[in-house]
N, C-alpha and C positions, 0 to 999 in steps of 0.2 A: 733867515740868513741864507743865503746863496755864499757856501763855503770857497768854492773857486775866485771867485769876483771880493768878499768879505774878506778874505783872510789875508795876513803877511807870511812871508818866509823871511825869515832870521836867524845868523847863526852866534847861538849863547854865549854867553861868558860866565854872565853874572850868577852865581851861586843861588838867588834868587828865582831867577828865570829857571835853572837849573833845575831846583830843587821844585819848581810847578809840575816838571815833566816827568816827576818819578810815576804817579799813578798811569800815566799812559805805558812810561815805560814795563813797568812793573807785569801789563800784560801780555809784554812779548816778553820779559825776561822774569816770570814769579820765584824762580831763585833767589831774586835780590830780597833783602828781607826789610829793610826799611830805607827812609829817605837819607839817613845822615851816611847810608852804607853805599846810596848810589851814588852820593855827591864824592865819596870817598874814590869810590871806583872811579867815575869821572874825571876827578883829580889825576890818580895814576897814567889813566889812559891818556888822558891831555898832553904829558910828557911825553906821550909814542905819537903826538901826532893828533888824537880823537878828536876832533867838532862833532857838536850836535847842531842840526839845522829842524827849527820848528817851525810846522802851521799854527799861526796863532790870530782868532780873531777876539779883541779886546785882549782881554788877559785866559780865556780859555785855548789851553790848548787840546789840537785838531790833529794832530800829525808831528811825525818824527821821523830825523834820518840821522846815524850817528854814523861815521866816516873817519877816516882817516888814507891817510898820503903815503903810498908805498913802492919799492921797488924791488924787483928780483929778475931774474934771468928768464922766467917763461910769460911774466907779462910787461917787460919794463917799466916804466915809471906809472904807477895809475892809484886810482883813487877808489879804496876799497871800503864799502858798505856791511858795516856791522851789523847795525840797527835800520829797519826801517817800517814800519807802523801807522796807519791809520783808523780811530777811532774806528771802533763795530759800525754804528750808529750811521757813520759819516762814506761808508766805502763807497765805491763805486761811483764817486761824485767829483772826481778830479785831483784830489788833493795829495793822494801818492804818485798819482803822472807828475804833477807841478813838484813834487820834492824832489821825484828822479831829474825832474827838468833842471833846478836848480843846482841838484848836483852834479849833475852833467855840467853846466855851467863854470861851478868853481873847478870844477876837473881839468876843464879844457883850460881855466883862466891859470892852473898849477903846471900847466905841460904836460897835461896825462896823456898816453897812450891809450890807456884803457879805463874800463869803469868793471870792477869785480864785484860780485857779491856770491854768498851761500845761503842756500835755502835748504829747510829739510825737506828730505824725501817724501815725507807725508803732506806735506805741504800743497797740497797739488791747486789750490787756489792762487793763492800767491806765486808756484810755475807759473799759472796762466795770466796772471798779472803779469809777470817778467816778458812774459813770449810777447806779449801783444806790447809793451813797451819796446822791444828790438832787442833784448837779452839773449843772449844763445846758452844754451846747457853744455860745456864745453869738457867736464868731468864730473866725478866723483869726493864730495872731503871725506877725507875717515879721519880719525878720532881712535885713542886710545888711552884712558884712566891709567894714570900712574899714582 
């Protein structure tokens, strides 16, 4: 398989489709504890807006980006990256360039000004992923448990 040229991008609906991409998702988010909890969360987030867009060749899935449509006063209208993930196995083969492409794609096809995402600090693999896609580091999130 040649993942780049092999694979589709699509974005989910179907609770089946859905419910393939827990175990990928699962290891960028191991908080979630099983599939009927992320179909649930899915649900929720759908009403704010959420898509997920998958690499997927045949029925395996390669890759994820989950997204949603937002607006405020310091980035107006853009299209903010929740989720985004490609297999261990599979990196550095094109297939989180092609998801960014993609969502760039509906971003601009939504009227986005911008394309947001957050990455952790320790992350420093996925920075340089971001860097070398045209991403800029432009602050800081912080977070506070209540």
């Amino acid at each position: 398989m040649t993942p780049t040229t092999d694979c589709r991008y699509d974005w989910l609906s179907d609770s089946h489709e859905l419910r393939a991409c827990f175990p990928l998702m699962r290891v960028l988010r191991p908080h979630l504890s099983d599939a009927d909890d992320f179909l649930r969360r899915l649900q929720r987030q759908a009403e704010q807006g959420y898509r997920l867009l998958a690499a997927r060749a045949g029925d395996e899935v390669l890759g994820l980006a989950g997204c949603r449509l937002q607006e405020n006063l310091l980035h107006g209208r853009f299209f903010y990256v929740d989720d985004l993930i490609t297999r261990e196995d599979l990196r550095s083969q094109g297939i989180g360039e092609q998801l960014l492409a993609e969502v760039r794609t509906e971003a601009s096809r939504l009227g986005c000004a911008n394309l947001v995402l957050d990455t952790a600090l320790g992350n420093a693999r996925g920075q340089r992923f971001y860097y070398r896609q045209g991403l800029l580091a432009i602050g800081m999130h912080f977070r506070e448990e209540l």
